[in-house]
N, C-alpha and C positions, 0 to 999 in steps of 0.2 A: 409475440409469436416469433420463431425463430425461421430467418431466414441461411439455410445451410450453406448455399454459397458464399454469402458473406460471416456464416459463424465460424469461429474457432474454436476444436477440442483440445482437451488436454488434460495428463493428469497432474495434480498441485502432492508432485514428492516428500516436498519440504517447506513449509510455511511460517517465519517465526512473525508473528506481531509483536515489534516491542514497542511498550507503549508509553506517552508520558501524560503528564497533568499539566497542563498550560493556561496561565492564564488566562481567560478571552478577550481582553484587547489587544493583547501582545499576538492569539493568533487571528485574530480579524483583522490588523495590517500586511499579513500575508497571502489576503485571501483578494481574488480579483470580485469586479461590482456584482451584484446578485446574487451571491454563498457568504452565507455568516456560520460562525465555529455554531457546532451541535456540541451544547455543555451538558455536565452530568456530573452532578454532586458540584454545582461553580466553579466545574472545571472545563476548557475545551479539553477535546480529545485529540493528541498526534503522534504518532511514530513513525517506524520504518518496518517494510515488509520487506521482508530475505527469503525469497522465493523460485526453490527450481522446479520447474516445468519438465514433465516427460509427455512424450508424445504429444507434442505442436504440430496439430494439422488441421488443413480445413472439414467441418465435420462431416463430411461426405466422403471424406478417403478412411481407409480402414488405419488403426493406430500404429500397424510393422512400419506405414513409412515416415513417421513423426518425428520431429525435433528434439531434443534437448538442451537444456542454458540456465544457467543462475542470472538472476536478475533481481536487481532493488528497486523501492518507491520510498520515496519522504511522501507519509499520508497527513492531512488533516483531517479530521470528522466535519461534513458540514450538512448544512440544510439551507434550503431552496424554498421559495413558493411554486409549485408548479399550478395547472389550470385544476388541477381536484383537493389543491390543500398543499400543506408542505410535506417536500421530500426530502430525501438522508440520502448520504453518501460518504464521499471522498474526495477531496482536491488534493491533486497531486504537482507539486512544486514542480521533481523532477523523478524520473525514471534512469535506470543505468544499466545496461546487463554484459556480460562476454561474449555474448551471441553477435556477430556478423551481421546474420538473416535478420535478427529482432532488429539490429540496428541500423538497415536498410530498409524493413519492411516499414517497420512503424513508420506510420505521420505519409503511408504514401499507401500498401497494400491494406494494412489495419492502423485502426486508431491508436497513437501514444508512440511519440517520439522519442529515445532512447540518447541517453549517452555511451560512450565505452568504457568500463573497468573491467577489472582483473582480479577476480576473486580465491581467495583463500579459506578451503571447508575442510574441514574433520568433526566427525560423525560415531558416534556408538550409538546402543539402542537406546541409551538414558541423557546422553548428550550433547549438542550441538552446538557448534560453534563456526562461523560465518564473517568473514571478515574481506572488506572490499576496499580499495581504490579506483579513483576514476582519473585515468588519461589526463584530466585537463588538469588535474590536481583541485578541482572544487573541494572534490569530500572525499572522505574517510571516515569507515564504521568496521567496527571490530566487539561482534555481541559471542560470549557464550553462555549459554543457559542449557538448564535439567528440566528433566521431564519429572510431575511431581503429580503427587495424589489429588491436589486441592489447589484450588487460587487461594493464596494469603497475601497478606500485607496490601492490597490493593486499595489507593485512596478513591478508585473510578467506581469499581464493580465490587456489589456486594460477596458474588461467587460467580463459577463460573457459567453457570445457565444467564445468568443476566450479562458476561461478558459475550456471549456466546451468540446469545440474540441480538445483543449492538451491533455486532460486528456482520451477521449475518442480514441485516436492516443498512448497511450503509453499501451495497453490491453495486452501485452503480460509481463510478471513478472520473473523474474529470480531469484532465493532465493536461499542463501548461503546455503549448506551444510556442515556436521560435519566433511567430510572424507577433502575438501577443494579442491578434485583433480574436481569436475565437479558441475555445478550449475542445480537446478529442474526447470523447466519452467511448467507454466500455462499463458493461452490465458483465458480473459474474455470476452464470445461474449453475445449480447442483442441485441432485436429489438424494445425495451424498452428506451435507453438510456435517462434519465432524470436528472440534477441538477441542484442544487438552491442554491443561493449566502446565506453566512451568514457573522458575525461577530463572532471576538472573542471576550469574556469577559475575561475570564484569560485563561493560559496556562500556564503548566509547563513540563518540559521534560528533566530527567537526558541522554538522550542521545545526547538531539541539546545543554545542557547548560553542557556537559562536556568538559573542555576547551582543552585536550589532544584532543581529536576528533576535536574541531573545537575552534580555537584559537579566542579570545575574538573579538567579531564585526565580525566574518569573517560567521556565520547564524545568520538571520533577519526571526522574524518570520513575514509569508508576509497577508495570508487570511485563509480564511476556506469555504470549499463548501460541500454539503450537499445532496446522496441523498437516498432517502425512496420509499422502497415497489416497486423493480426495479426487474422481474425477469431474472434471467440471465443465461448463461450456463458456465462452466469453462470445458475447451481441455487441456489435458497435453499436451506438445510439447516434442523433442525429448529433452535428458539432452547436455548441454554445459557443452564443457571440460575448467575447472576453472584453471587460471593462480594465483598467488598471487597477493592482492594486493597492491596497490603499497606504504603503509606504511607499511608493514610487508615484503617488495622484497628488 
């Protein structure tokens, strides 16, 4: 049940999921104690979601005085036991956005602590392309992709009703914190839920093509789906106590 004061609305403008094929031990050393990768087809599942936000507000104010911000996550697909069986989601390395606000808020008003980049976007109605740096010089990701009739070539997902439902199955997010002892959650709910297959035209990502993090061949980047003008709600959830993970345990 949603609690308005502590919910936030907003609309998801622009959403690319690009996605890769990982092996699962390579991403179950990334993962802190209690989340193991969610495979499919013997594959984990992880990307980056390139996501602007319109109207960021708490959902009790009306949307004229709402926010806007491009913002990224390094995701992995994982699963949990919780007390009724296991759960799906997301574990989130790190987060990054241009936004100020998200990057003071987070980890103190709402859940999910931010870094700072600086993004570069150009847009038509068949194609997008989203390209970031962060401040510290960690990463850099520079994705364009088309909007396309069909998911093809996907070693994950047969089509995209089944990419569609994975993704829509893994709504609740878990993202690293600075202290490392507990992880922030947020749930994404919609009655909205919308996406559309695309194509990559290039990609680049200092975080899937660092070979310490993932040793040469062992991430495939797999597809990209796509989606626009989806308004949604975000629930903080309670915080998870963070184990180490298991390349630093």
């Amino acid at each position: 049940m949603d609690v308005p004061f502590l919910t936030l609305a907003s609309v998801i403008e622009r959403r690319l999921l690009v996605n890769y094929r990982v092996e699962p031990e390579v991403a179950a050393r990334l993962l802190p104690e209690g989340l193991r990768p969610q495979v499919v087809r013997g594959h984990a599942v992880a990307g980056i979601c390139l996501l602007r936000l319109g109207s960021v507000r708490p959902a009790w104010a009306p949307a004229a005085v709402g926010l806007r911000s491009e913002n990224a996550a390094h995701r992995i697909a994982v699963e949990w036991d919780g007390p009724d069986g296991v759960e799906t989601g997301v574990y989130i390395p790190r987060r990054d956005t241009a936004s100020l606000v998200n990057r003071w808020a987070g980890g103190r008003v709402f859940p999910g602590e931010h870094g700072h980049a600086d993004f570069e976007v150009s847009e038509s109605p068949d194609t997008v392309r989203v390209a970031f740096a962060t401040r510290d010089g960690g990463t850099r990701v520079d994705v364009t992709a088309e909007i396309t009739a069909e998911l093809e070539g996907s070693g994950l997902f047969a089509g995209l009703d089944e990419a569609s439902a994975f993704f829509r199955g893994g709504a609740k997010g878990w993202s690293a914190t600075r202290t490392g002892s507990r992880l922030d959650g947020m749930e994404l709910r919609t009655d909205a839920w919308h996406i559309e297959p695309g194509r990559v035209l290039s990609a680049r990502s200092s975080f899937f093509e660092d070979t310490d993090r993932f040793p040469s061949g062992s991430a495939e980047l797999d597809s990209v789906l796509v989606m626009r003008q989806v308004p949604v709600r975000w629930l903080p959830l309670p915080g998870r106590v963070s184990g180490p993970d298991r390349q630093s345990a």
